[in-house]
C-alpha positions as CSV (number, residue, x, y, z in Angstrom):
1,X,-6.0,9.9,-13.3
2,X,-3.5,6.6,-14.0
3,X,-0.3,7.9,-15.8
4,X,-1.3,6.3,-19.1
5,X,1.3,7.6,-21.6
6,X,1.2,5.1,-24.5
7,X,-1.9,3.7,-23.8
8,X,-0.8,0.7,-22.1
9,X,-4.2,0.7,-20.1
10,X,-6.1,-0.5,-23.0
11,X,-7.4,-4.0,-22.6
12,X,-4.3,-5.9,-24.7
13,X,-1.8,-3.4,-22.7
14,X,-3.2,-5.3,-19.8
15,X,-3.3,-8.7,-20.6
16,X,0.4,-8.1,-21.9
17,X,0.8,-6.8,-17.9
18,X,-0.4,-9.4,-16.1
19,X,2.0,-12.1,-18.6
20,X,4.6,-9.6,-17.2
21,X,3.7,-10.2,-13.9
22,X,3.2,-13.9,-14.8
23,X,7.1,-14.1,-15.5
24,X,8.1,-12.7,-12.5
25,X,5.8,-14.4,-9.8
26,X,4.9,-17.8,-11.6
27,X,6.5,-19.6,-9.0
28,X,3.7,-18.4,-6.1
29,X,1.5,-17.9,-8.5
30,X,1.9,-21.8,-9.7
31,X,1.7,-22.9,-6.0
32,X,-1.6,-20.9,-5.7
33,X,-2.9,-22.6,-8.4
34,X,-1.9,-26.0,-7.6
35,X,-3.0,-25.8,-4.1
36,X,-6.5,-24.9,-5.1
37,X,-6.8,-27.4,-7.7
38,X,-5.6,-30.1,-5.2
39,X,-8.4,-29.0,-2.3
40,X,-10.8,-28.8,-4.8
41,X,-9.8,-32.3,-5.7
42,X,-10.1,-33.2,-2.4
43,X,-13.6,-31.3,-1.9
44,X,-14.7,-33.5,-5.6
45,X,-13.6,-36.9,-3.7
46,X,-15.2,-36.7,-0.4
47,X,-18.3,-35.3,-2.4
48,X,-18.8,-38.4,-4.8
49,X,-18.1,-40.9,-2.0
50,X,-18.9,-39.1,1.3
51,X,-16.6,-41.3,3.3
52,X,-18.0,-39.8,6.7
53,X,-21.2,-38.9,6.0
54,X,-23.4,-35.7,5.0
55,X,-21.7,-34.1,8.2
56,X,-18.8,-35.1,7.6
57,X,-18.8,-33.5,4.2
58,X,-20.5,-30.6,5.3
59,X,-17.6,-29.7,7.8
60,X,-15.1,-31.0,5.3
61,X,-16.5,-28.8,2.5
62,X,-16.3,-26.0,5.0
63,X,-12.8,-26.7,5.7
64,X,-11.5,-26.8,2.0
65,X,-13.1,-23.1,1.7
66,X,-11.5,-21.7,4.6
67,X,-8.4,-23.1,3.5
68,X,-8.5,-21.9,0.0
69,X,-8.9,-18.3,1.3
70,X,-6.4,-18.8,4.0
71,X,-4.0,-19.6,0.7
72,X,-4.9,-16.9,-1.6
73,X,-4.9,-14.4,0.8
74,X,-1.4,-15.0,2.2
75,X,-0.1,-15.8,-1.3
76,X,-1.1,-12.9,-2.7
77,X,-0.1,-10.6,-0.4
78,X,3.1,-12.2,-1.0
79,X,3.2,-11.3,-4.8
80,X,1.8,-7.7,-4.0
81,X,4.8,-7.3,-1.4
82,X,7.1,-9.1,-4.2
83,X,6.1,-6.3,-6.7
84,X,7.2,-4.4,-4.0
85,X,3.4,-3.0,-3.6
86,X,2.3,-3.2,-0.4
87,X,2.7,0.3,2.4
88,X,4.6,-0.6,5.2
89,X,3.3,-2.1,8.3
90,X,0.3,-3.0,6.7
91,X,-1.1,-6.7,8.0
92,X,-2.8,-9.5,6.4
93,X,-6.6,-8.8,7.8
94,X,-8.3,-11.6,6.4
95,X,-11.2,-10.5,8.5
96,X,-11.9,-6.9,6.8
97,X,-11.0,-9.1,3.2
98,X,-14.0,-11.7,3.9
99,X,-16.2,-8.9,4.7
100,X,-15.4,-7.4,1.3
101,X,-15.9,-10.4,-0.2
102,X,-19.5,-10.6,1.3
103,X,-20.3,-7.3,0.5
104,X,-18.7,-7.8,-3.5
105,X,-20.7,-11.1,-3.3
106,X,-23.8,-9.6,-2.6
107,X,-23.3,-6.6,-4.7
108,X,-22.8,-8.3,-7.4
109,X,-25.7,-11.0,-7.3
110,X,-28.1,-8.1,-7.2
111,X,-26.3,-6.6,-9.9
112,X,-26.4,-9.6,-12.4
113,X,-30.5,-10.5,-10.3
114,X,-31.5,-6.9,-12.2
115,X,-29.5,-6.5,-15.2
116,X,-26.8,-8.5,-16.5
117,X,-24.4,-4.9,-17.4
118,X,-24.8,-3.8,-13.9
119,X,-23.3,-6.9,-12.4
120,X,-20.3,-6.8,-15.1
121,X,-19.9,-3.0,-13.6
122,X,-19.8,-3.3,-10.6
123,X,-17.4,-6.2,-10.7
124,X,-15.1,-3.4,-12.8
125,X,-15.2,-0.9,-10.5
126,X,-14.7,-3.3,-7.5
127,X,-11.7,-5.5,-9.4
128,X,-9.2,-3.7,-7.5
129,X,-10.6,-3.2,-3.8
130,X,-9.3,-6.9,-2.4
131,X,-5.5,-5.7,-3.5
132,X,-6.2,-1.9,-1.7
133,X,-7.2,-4.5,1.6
134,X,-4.1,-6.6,1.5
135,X,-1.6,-3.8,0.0
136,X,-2.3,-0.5,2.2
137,X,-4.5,-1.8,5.2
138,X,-7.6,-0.4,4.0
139,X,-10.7,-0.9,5.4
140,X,-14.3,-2.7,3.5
141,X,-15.9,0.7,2.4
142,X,-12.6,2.8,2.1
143,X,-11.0,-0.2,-0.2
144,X,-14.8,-0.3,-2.2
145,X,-14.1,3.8,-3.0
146,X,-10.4,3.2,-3.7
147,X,-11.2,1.0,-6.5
148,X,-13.9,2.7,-7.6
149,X,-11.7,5.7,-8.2
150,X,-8.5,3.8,-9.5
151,X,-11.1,1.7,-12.1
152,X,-13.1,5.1,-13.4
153,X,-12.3,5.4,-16.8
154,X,-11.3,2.3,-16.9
155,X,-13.6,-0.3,-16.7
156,X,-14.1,-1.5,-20.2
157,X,-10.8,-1.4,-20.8
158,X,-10.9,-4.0,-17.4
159,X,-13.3,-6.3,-18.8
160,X,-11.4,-6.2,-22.6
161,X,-8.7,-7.6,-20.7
162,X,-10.6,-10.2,-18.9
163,X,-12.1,-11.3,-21.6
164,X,-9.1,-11.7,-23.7
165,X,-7.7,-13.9,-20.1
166,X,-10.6,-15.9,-20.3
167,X,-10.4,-16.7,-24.5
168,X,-6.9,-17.8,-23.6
169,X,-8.3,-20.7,-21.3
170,X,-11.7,-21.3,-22.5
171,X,-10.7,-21.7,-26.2
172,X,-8.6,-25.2,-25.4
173,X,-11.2,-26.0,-22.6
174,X,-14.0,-25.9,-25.0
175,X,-11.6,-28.8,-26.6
176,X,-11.6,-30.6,-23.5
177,X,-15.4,-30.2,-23.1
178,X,-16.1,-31.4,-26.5
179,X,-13.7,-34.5,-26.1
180,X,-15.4,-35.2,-23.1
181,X,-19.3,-35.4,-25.0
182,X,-20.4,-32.4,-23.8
183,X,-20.8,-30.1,-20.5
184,X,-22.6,-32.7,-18.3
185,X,-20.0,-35.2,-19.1
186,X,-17.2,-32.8,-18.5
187,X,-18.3,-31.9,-14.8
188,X,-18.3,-35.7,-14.1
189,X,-14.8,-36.4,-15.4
190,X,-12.4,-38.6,-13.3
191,X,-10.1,-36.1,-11.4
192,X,-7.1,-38.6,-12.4
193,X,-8.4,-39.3,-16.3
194,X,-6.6,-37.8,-18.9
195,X,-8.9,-35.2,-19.8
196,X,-9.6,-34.6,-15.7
197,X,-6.0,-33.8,-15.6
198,X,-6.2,-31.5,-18.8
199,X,-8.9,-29.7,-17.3
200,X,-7.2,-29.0,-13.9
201,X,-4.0,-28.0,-15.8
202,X,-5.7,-25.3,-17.7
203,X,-7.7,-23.8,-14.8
204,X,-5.1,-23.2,-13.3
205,X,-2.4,-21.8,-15.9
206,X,-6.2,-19.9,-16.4
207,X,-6.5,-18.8,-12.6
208,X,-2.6,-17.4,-12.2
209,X,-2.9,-15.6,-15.1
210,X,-5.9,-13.9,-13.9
211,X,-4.5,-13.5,-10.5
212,X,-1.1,-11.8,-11.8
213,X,-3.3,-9.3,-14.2
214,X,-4.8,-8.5,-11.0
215,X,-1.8,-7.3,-9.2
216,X,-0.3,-5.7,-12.8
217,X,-3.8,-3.4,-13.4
218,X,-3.6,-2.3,-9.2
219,X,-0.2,-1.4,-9.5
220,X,-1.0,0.9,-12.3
221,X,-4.1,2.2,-11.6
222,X,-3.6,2.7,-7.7
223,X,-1.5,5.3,-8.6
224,X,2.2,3.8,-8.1
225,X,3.6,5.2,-10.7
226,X,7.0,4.3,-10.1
227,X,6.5,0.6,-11.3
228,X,4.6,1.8,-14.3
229,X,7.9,0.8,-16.8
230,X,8.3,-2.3,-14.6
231,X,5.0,-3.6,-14.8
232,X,4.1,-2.9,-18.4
233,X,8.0,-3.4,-19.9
């Protein structure tokens, strides 16, 4: 069981853990951000003019993806070694972490394809299993049971605090939306418009808040109990 002594695991403790963490790594957290945003920029470009062709775009599409992984996963093993979380010795396997992310994928579609609070479930009790891969060199199944164990007990708790995270973006998004007449208007905004700008700025103050909850709930609930004041001070 997570050394819990004031209750900090509840969903605001949380989201006041992952501002913590925010404060601390915003800096990689803001390049990870802004690195995504701009390939995805990139991806929104060659997809409205297809400059080369449907190959082309295809191959281009596929490169942006491979790149945006490449990017998360060596950033935030940075941030996890950072908050001095990761075992020592323990590589990057970006391998074993896209074969999670298949098998989350998956799960998870068939969760949501049967019943909407399986899906939400399952993404709780696998929330922490990428951070077991990249932090102590754990493989697809043994990261899956990790999580699972570290989550129990948890999960609401999990989703509370996601939910709070997501609130914080989608509130002055909805804004954006509305400005915009509406959500088929908004997913054809300009990428260089004023509102496409808006957008992009609060996706990804949105993503590296998510992201740096992320680390702050693994490095409680994986048991380090040693940055417990750290994290949640």
């Amino acid at each position: 069981m997570a050394y819990d002594p004031d209750g900090s695991t509840t969903a605001p403790g949380m989201v006041a853990a992952g501002f913590g963490v925010l404060a601390r790594q915003w800096p990689v957290l803001l390049a990870m951000g802004l690195i995504t945003a701009a390939l995805q920029t990139v991806q929104k470009i060659e997809g409205e003019r297809m400059f080369g062709g449907p190959l082309v775009g295809a191959l281009m599409t596929f490169a942006i993806v491979i790149a945006q992984f490449v990017v998360t996963l060596v950033l935030m093993r940075m941030i996890l070694s950072y908050e001095e979380l990761v075992d020592e010795d323990t590589p990057i396997r970006f391998v074993t972490y896209l074969g999670l992310s298949i098998v989350i994928g998956l799960g998870e579609a068939v969760g949501f394809v049967l019943f909407v609070i399986p899906g939400i479930m399952l993404q709780m009790r696998w929330f922490l299993a990428g951070n077991f891969v990249l932090a102590r060199n754990m493989g697809v199944v043994e990261a899956l049971d990790a999580s699972r164990d570290a989550t129990a007990g948890h999960r609401w708790a999990i989703f509370g605090a996601l939910f709070l995270t997501g609130l914080i973006a989608l509130i002055p998004l909805l804004f954006v939306v509305i400005a915009a007449g509406g959500v088929i208007a908004y997913t054809r905004l300009p990428w260089d418009s004023v509102l496409g700008l808006t957008s992009t700025v609060l996706l990804v103050v949105f993503g590296s808040l998510t992201n740096a909850m992320s680390i702050a709930i693994y490095a409680v609930l994986s048991g380090n109990t040693d940055r417990y004041e750290q994290v949640f001070a």
